[in-house]
N, C-alpha and C positions, 0 to 999 in steps of 0.2 A: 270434572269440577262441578258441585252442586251450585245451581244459584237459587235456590227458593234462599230467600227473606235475605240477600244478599243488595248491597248497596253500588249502586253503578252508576257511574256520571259518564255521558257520552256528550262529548264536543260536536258544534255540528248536527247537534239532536234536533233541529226544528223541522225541518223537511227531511223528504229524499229516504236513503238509508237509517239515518241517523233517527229517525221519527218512528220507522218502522221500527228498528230495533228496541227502540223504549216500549214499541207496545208490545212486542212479543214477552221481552223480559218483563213487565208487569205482569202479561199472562202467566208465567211461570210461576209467580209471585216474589217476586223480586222489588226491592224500591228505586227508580232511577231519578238524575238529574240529569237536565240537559242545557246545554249552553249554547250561544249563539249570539251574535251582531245586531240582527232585523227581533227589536221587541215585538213588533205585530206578528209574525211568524209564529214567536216562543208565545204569546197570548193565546193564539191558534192552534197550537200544539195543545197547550195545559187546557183550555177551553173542548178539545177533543178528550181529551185523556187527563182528568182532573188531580188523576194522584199522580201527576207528573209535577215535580220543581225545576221551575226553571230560572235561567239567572241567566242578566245578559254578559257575553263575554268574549272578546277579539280572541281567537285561538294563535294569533301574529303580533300580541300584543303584551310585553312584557309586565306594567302597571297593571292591566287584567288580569295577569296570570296569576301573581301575587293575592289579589283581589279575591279571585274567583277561591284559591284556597283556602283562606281565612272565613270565607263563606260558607264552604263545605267542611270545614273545623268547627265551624260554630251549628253546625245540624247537626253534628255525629260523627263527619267522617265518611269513608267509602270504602268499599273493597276491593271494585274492581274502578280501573279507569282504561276508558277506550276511546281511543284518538282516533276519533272517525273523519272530523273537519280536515279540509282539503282544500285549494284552490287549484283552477286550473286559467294561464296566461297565454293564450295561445299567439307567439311572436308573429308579426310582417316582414316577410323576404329575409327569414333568420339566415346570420352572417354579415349583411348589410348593417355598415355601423347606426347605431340609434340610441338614444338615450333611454327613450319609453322600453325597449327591451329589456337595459338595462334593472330598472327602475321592476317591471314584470316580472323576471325572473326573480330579484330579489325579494318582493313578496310573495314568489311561490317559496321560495326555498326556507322564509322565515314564518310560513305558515303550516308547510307539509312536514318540514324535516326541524326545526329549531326551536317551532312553538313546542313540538314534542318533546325531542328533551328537556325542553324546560319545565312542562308538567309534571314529566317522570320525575325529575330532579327533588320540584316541589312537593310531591305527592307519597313520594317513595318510603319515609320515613313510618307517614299515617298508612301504607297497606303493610310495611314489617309488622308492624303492632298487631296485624286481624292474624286469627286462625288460617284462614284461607284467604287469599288476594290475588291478584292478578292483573296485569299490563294488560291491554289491546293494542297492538300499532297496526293501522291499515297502510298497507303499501298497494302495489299494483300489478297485473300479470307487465305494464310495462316497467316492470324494476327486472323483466329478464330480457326483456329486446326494447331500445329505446327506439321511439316514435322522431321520426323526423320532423314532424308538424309541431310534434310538445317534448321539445326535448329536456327544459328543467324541467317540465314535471316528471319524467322520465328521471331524471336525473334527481331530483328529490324522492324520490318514492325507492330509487336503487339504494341511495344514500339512509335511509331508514331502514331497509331489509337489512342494510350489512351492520346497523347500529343495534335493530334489536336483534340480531344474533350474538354481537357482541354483550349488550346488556343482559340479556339470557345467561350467557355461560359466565360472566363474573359476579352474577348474583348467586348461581351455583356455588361457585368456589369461595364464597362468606357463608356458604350454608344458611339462606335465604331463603324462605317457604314463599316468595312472591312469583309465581308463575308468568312470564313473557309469551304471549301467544304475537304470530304474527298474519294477519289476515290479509289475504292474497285473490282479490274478486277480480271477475271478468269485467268485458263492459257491462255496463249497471244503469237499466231506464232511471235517469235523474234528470233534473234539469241541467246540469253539467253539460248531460249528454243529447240531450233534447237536438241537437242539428247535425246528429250521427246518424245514418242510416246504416249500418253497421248490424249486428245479431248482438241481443241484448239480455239479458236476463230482470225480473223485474227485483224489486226490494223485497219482498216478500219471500222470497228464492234465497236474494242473497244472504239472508236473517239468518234464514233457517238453515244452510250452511254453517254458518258462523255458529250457531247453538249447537248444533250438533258436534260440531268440533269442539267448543268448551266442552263438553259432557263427555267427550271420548280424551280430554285429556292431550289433543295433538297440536301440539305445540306452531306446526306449521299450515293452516288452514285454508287449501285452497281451493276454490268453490267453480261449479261449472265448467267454461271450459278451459278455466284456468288450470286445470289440472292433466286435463289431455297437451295443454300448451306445455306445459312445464317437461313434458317426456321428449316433444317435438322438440325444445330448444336445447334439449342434454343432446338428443344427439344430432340432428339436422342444426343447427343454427342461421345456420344462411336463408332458410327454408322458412324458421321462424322470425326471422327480420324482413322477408317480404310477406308474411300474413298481415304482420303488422304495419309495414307501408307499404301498400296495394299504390299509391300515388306515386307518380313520377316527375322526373325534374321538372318537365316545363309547367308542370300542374303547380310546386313549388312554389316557383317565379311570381305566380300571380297572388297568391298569397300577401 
């Protein structure tokens, strides 16, 4: 997929990946927008990187999402869109009834997996119209072994892998030139991740994965060691459900 002078709005663009990826794709020469909650972030952002637009916008926020496209209508439009925004809710003594659990996993799951369709949904019409377009959905190496500790997020990000496969193959079959890539990173130095001690990969790593894979066209894009992960979990799986929770019960408990 070529993206010189190609139009990209990335959710989540203010920090972390999301920031990094707008600069690269400007390097490219590409033109991006970025979206975000924290206005001083997105001033910070465009204040680094000038020919950045940015627009503030809840990615869990249905009046936003509406908003945010009428926005990107009245610029021109876009090519690509890439659902990088993400939340993560990390539960206390998941299992134990609680209402804040409740309450937590429902704004993971209408942030990671629902604000997304509803972009796609919004958006989908404005990339049929371009020559070349394209979906991003970022999912997780946990959408192939779910994490004990985050399990909706786990469970939102599995819930996306199996949607944009779905979305993939029924765009096919309307004969749809809108490409679905699905982005599949390791752990990722972000502030997300910032009280993992864990092996990380930083944003800059993970960009340039992600470019690489649009340019080569592979639909399924998984970066680092998400890629040696994904061989262990076809055929070990049990093997890769304890890489992935190295923690044990009574460790759990305290939680």
């Amino acid at each position: 997929m070529d993206l010189k002078s190609k139009t990209i709005l990335i959710t989540g663009g203010a920090s972390g990946i999301g920031l990094e990826a707008a600069r690269q794709f400007l390097a490219l020469g590409a033109k991006v927008i970025i979206t975000g909650r924290n206005q001083a972030k997105l001033d910070a952002a465009v204040n680094a990187y000038p020919a950045i637009t940015a627009i503030q916008s809840d990615a869990g926020n249905k009046d936003d999402a509406q908003s945010l496209f009428n926005k990107v209508k009245e610029l021109g439009g876009i090519d690509i869109l890439y659902n990088n925004a993400a939340v993560l809710v990390t539960p206390l003594n998941l299992g134990i009834p609680n209402d804040k659990h409740t309450e937590g996993a429902a704004y993971e799951m209408e942030v990671n997996y629902l604000g997304v369709i509803r972009l796609n949904n919004l958006f989908l019409g404005m990339l049929q119209s371009r020559k070349e377009a394209a979906i991003i959905n970022t999912t997780s190496i946990l959408s192939m072994a779910p994490s004990l500790i985050e399990a909706t997020y786990s469970s939102s990000k599995t819930a996306l892998a199996f949607y944009t496969i779905s979305l993939r193959e029924h765009l096919k079959i309307i004969g749809s030139n809108v490409k679905v890539f699905e982005l599949v990173p390791p752990l990722v130095a972000t502030e997300m991740t910032a009280d993992r001690t864990d092996k990380k990969i930083s944003p800059e790593e993970m960009v340039k994965g992600l470019i690489n894979g649009l340019l080569k066209n592979n639909y399924t894009i998984r970066v680092g060691d998400a890629k040696l992960f994904n061989m262990v979990n076809r055929v070990f799986p049990k093997l890769a459900f304890k890489i992935i929770n190295p923690i044990k019960s009574h460790q759990l408990l305290k939680n």
